[in-house]
N, C-alpha and C positions, 0 to 999 in steps of 0.2 A: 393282807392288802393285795387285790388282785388291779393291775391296769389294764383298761380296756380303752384303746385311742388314748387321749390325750385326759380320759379320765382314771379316778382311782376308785373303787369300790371296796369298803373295809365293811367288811365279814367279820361278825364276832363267831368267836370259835366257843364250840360247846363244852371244849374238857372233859368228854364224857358224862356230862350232866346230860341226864334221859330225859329231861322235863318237856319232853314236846310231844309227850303222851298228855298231856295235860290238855294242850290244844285241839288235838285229834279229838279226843272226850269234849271237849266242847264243842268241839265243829260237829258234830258226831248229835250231842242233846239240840244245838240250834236247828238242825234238822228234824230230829222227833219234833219237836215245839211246831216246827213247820206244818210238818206230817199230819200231825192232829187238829191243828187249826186249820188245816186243805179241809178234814174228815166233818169237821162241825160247819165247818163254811160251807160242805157241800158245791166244793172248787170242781167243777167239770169245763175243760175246753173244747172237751167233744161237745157236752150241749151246746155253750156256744156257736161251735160250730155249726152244728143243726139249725141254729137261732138265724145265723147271718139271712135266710133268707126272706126272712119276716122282718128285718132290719130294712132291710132293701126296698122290701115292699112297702115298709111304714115310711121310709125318708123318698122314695117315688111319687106318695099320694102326697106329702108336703112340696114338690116343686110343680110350677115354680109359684113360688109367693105370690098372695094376694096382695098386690100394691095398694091399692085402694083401702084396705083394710088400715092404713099404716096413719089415716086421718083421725082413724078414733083412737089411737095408741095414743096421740099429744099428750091425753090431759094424764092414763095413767100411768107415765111416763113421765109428767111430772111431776105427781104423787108420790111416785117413787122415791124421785129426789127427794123432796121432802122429807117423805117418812124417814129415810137417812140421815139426813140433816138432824132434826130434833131427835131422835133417836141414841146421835152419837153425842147431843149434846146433851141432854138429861143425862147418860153415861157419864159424861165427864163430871157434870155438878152433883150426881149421887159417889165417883170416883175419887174423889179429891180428901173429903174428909174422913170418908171411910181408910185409907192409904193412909196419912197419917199415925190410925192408931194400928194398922199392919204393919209398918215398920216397924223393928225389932231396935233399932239404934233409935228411934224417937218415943216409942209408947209410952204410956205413962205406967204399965209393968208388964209381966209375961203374960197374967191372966187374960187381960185386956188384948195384947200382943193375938194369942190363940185363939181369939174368940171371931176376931175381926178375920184372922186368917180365914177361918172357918165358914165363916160368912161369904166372904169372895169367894170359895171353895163351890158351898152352893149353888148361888148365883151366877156362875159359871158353869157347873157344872149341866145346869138344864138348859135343853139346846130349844133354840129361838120360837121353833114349830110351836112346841109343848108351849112353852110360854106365851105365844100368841093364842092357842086354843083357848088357854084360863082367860087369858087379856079377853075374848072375843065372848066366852059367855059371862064375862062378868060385864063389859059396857057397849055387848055387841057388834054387829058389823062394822066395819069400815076401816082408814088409814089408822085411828089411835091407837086400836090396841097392837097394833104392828108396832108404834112409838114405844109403846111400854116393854115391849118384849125387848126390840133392840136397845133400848135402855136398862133392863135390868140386867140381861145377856151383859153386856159390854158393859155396865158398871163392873164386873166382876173381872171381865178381864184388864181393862186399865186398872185398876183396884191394884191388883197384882202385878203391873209391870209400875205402876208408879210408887209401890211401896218399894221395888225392890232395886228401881232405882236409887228412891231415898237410903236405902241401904249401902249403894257404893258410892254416897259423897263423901268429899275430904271432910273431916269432924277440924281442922284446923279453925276454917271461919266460926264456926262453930260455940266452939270454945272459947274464942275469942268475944261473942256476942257475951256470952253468959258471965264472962269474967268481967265484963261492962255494966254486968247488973242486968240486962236485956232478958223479958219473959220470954213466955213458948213461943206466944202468937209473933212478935218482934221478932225471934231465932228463925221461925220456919219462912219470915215472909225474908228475912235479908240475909238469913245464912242455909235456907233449905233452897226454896225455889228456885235462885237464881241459877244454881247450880244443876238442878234437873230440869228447868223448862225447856231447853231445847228436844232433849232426848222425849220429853212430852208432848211436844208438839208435832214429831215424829212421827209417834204412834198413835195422838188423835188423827191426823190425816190418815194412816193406814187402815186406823177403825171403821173412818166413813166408808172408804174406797171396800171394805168387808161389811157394810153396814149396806149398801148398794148391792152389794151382791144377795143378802139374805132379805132384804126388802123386796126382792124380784119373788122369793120361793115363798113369803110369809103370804101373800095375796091367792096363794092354792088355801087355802086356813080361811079365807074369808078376810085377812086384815088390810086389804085394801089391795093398790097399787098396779101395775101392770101383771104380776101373776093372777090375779085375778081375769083377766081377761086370758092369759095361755092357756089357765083351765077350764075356764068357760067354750073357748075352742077349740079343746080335746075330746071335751065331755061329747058337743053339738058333731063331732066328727067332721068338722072345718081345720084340716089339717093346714091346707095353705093359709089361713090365718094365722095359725099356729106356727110355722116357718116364718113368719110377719114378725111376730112376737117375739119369738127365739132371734132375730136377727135384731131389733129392736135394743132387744138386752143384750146381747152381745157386745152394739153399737157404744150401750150407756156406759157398760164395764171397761172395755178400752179406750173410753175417753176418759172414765174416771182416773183410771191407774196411769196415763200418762199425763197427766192433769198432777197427782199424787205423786207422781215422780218428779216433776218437774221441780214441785214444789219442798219437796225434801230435800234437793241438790238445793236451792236457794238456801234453804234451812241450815245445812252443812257448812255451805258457802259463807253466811253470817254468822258463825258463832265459831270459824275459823279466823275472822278477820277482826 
């Protein structure tokens, strides 16, 4: 016990115990791992360096913004929303039942249990670009197939946070349904849900709020939206359009997320009271 001011600092004593060779060796491999993934990464801050003045140059020919440009932004800037909207909502109504048989405390066995996991695992796993290209040559251009990608994307990830919330409910209510004689359907709707709807409705909102954000980048793909118009005025070398566009999205994103915040504090707020 060492006191310093009016505190105390307890120091565990090693006894001779050498074991912080152990650490050193790890501190040691977290470094090679580093090393190697700089070497495949191709990690130079010299190039960068080099780069800043082609940065400079490229954000120069963007100022200052085409204002005028910001009339024809309305409509795919509301598109945007949109796409988000239904998006996050097809997500939820592909998320719900799928979760169910992901959870390991509800499924109706293991096989089932790993199968569903697996599933999420996929659908998750391919990132939204990919999935709007197939969306875009399967029913071509425009807003929907952006809908379908952020809906199969985010089916997988609610998928997986709503099963795994159904996993940390109390099994007390639970139990209690089923000793009433009470089926599945009757357990899940009055001894599952009520119990994780908040925490779901949580992270539907955070969904959108990421759902808006990847609606902006799926429109370089052709799937509609205001990215469509950023890369239309990269490609044309209307860079101040493009600074139009970027500030645009910007605008949408930090009204989304405190919009999304707001509304989580209510959310906390009522299910605290």
């Amino acid at each position: 016990m060492i006191a310093i001011g009016r505190y105390n600092l307890l120091i565990a004593r090693s006894d001779g115990n050498p074991g912080w060779w152990k650490y050193l060796v790890a501190a040691a491999a977290g470094l090679g791992v580093l090393w190697w993934a700089a070497i495949g990464a191709q990690v130079s801050f010299g190039e960068l360096a080099k780069g800043m003045p082609w940065i400079a140059d490229f954000l120069g020919r963007m100022l200052p913004p085409n204002w005028e440009f910001m009339g024809k932004l309305v409509k795919p800037a509301i598109e945007t929303v949109q796409i988000a909207l239904w998006g996050t909502l097809l997500a939820v109504v592909l998320a719900v039942p799928l979760c169910l048989f992901a959870a390991r405390n509800i499924s109706p066995n293991p096989a089932v249990f790993h199968a569903m996991r697996q599933v999420l695992n996929i659908t998750r796993g391919i990132n939204e670009i990919i999935l709007a290209l197939i969306f875009v040559a399967a029913v071509g251009l425009g807003p929907f197939p952006g809908v379908l990608a952020l809906a199969l994307h985010g089916a997988g990830m609610l998928g997986k946070f709503f099963a795994e919330s159904i996993e940390e409910i109390d099994h007390g209510p639970i139990e209690a349904l089923r000793s009433t004689g009470a089926g599945p359907i009757q357990t899940i709707v009055f001894g599952v849900i009520p119990q994780v709807v908040t925490a779901w409705i949580g992270v539907i909102v955070y969904r959108f709020e990421t759902n808006l954000r990847q609606a902006t980048v799926l429109g370089m793909v052709g799937a509609g939206g205001i990215g469509f118009e950023l890369v239309g005025s990269m490609k044309l070398f209307q860079y101040q359009d493009t600074a139009t566009c970027i500030l645009v999205i910007v605008v949408m994103v930090m009204t989304a997320d405190y919009l999304s915040t707001r509304l989580r504090a209510w959310i906390q707020q009522g299910s605290r009271s």
